[in-house]
C-alpha positions as CSV (number, residue, x, y, z in Angstrom):
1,X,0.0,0.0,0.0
2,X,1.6,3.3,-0.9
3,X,1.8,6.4,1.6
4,X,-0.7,8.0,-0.4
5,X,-3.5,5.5,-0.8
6,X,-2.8,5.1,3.2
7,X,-3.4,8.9,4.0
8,X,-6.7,8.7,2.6
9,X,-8.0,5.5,4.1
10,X,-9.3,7.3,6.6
11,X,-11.0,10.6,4.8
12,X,-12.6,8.4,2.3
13,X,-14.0,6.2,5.0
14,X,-15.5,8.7,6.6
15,X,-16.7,10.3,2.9
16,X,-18.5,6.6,2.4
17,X,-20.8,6.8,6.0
18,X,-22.2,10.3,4.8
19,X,-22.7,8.7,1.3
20,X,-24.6,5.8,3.6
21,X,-26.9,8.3,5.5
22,X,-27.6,10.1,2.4
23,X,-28.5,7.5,0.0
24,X,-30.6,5.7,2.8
25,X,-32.2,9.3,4.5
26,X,-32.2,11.0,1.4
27,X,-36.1,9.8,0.6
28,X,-37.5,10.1,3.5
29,X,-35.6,12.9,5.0
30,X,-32.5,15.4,2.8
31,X,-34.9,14.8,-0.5
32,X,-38.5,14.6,0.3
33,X,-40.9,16.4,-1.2
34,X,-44.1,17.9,0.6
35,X,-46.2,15.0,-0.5
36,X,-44.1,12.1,0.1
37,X,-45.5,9.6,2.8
38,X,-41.9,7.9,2.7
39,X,-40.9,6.1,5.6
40,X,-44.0,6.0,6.8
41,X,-44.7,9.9,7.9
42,X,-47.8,11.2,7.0
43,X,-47.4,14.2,4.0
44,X,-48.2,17.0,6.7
45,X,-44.1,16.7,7.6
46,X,-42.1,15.3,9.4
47,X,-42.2,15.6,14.0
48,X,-40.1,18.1,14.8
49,X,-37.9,15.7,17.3
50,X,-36.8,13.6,14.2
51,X,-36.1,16.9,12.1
52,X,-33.6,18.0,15.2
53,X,-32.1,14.1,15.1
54,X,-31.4,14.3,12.0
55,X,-29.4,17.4,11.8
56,X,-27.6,16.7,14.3
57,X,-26.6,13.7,12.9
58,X,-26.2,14.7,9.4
59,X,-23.9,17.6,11.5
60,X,-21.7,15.1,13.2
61,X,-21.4,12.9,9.7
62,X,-20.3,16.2,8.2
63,X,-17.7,17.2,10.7
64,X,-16.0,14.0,11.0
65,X,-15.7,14.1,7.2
66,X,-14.2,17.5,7.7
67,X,-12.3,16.6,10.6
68,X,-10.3,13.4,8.7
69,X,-9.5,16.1,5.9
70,X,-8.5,18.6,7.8
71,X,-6.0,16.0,9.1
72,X,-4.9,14.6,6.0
73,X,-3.7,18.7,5.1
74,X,-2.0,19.0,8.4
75,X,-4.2,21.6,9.4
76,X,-3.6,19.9,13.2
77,X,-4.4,23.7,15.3
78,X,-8.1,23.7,13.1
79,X,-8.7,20.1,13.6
80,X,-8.2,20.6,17.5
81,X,-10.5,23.6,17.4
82,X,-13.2,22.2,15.8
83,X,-12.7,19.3,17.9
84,X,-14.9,20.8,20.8
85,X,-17.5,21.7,18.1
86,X,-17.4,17.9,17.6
87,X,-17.4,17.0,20.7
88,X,-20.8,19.0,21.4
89,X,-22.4,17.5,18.5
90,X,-22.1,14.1,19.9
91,X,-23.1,14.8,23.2
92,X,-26.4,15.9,21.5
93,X,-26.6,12.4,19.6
94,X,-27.7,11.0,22.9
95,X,-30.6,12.8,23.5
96,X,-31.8,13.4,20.3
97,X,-31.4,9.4,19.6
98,X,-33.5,8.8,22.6
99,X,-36.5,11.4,22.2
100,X,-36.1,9.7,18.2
101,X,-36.4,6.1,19.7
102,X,-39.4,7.2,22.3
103,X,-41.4,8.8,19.1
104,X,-41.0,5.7,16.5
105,X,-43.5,3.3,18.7
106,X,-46.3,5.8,19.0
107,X,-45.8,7.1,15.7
108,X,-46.4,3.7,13.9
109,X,-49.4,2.8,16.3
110,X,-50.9,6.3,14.9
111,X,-50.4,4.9,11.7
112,X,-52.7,2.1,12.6
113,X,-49.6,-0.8,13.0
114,X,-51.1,-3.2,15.2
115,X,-49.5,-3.3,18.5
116,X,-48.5,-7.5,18.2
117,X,-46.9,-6.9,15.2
118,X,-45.2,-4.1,16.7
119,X,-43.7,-6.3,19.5
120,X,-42.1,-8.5,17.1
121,X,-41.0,-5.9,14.6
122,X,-40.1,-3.3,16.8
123,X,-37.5,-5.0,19.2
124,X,-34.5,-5.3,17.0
125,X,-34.7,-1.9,16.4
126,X,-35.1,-1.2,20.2
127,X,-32.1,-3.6,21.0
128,X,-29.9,-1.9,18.1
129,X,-30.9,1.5,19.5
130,X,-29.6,0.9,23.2
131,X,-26.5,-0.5,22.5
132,X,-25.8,2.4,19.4
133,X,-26.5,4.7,22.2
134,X,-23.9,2.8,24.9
135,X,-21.2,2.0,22.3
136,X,-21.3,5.7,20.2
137,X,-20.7,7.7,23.5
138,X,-18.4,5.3,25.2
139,X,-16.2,5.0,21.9
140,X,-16.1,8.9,21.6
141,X,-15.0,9.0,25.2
142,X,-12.0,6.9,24.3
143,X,-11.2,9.0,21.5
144,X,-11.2,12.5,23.4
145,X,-9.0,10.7,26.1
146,X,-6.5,9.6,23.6
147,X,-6.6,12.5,21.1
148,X,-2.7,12.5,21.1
149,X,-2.5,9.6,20.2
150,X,-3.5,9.7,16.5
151,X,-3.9,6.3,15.7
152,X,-5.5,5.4,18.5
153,X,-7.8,8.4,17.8
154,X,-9.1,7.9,14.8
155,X,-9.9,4.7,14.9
156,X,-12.2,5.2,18.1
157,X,-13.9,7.7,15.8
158,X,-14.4,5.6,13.0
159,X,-15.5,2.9,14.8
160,X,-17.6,5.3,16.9
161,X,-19.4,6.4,13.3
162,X,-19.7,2.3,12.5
163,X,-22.3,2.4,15.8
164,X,-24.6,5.0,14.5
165,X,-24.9,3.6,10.9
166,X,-27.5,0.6,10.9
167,X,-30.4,2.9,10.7
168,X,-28.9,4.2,7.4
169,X,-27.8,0.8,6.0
170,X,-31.2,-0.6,7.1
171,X,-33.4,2.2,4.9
172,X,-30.6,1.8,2.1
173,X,-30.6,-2.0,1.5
174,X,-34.9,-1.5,1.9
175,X,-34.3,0.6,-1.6
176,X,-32.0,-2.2,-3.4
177,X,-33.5,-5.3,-2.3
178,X,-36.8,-5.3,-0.2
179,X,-37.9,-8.0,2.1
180,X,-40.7,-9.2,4.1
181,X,-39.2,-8.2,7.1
182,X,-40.3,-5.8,9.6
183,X,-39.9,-2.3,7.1
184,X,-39.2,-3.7,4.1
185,X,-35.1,-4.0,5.8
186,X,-32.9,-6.6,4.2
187,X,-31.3,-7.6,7.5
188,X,-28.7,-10.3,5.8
189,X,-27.7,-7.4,3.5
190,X,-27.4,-4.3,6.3
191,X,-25.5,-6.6,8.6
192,X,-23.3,-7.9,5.6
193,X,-22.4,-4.5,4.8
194,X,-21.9,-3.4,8.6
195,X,-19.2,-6.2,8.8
196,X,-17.5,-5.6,5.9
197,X,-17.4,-1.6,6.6
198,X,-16.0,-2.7,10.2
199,X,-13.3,-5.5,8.3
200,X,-11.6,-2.5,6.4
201,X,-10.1,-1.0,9.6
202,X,-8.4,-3.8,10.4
203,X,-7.8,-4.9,6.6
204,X,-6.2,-1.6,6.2
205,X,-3.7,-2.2,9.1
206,X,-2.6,-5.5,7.7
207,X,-1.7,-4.0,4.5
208,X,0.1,-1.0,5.3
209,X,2.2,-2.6,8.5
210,X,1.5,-6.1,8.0
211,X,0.0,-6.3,11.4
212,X,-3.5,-5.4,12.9
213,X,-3.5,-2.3,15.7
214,X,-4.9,-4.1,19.1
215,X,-6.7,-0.8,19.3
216,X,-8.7,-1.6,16.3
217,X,-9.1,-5.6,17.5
218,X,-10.6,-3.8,20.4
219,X,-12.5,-1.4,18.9
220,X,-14.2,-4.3,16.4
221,X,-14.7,-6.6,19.2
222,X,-16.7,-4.2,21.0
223,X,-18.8,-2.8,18.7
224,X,-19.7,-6.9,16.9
225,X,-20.8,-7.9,20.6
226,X,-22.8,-4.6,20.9
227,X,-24.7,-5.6,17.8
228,X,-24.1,-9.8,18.5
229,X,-26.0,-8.6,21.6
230,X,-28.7,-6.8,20.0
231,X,-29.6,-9.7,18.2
232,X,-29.7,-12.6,20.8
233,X,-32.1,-10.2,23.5
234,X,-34.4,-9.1,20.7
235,X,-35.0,-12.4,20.0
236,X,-35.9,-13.3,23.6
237,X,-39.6,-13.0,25.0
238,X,-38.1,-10.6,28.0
239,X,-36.3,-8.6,25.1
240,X,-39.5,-7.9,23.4
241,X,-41.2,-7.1,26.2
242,X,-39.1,-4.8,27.7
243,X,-38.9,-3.3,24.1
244,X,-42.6,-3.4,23.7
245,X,-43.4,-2.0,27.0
246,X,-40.8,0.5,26.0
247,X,-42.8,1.2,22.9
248,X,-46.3,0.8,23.6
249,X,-47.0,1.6,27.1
């Protein structure tokens, strides 16, 4: 791998999650029209608590796109400035994500979704939620406390960004390949993607140093048991109740 191609792993990594939440928000959220009922939101608009979520997402997509560029041009004094920007823009992922999750329940029911097949439908997405919410904040944590450590740092972001990005990939693979599932979401093909997005990290490392960072083993390991996790409870009849009385009560 030449130095080159190795300076922009990271940049164009963070480039592909924007490209992620764009392609699988943009109908339902950066390129609706007034009419659309896409996603499942009546043509009146859209509540203002998911309108605030989702700039504040799209805001913290931006910035770390920004952030890994203004990196890559040594720009190190911006980078450090804008870091606390950042660092505000995450904290604000947490509550936003929350008042998002507490909405989604009610909203279908007002829709008329039956409340059964909310129960079933509905706690994967629950599951997902929580541990996004644990993981994304934790991960940023690590990265602030090792900032000057620049490999280390980075790839805390990164994998910080993989935590937030199922909702995305779940809408996206909807629109190339719908399935009966709860949503229309391809599940095999959003978790395929997921864990090939996650294997680049420590593909990258391997190629350029022939070895993989333990920071990034670390990083992987805890965000696949976040989502392994997800999984198994969401399957279980206490996992869907808790998600359902979460939801519905």
């Amino acid at each position: 791998m030449t130095k080159k191609s190795k300076d922009l792993f990271f940049p164009l990594m963070s480039l592909l999650l924007l490209a992620i939440v764009l392609k699988g928000f943009g109908p339902s959220f950066f390129f609706r029209d007034s009419t659309s009922t896409e996603g499942g939101f009546r043509p009146e608009g859209l509540p203002i608590y998911l309108i605030i979520h989702g700039l504040v997402m799209s805001t913290w997509m931006l910035l770390l796109v920004v952030q890994t560029g203004l990196v890559q041009t040594k720009k190190i004094k911006a980078h450090m400035a804008l870091g606390w920007v950042g660092l505000v823009v995450a904290l604000l992922v947490i509550p936003t994500g929350i008042m998002a999750m507490n909405g989604f329940g009610p909203r279908l029911l007002a829709l008329g979704v039956p409340p059964p097949v909310l129960r079933e439908g509905l706690s994967l997405l629950f599951w997902i939620d929580v541990f996004s919410l644990i993981l994304f904040p934790s991960l940023i944590g690590a990265a602030i406390y090792y900032r000057k450590k620049s490999a280390w740092h980075k790839r805390f972001m990164l994998y910080a960004g993989f935590t937030v990005m199922l909702p995305a990939l779940g809408r996206m693979t909807a629109q190339i390949a719908e399935t009966d599932s709860f949503g229309g979401i391809n599940w095999p093909l959003t978790w395929g993607v997921l864990f090939c997005i996650m294997l680049s990290v420590p593909l990258y490392d391997f190629l350029s140093n022939r070895n993989i960072q333990r920071i990034t083993i670390i990083s992987f390991l805890a965000v696949a048991l976040g989502m392994l996790l997800s999984v198994l409870i969401a399957a279980t009849e206490t996992g869907k109740d808790l998600a359902s009385s979460h939801f519905l009560d």
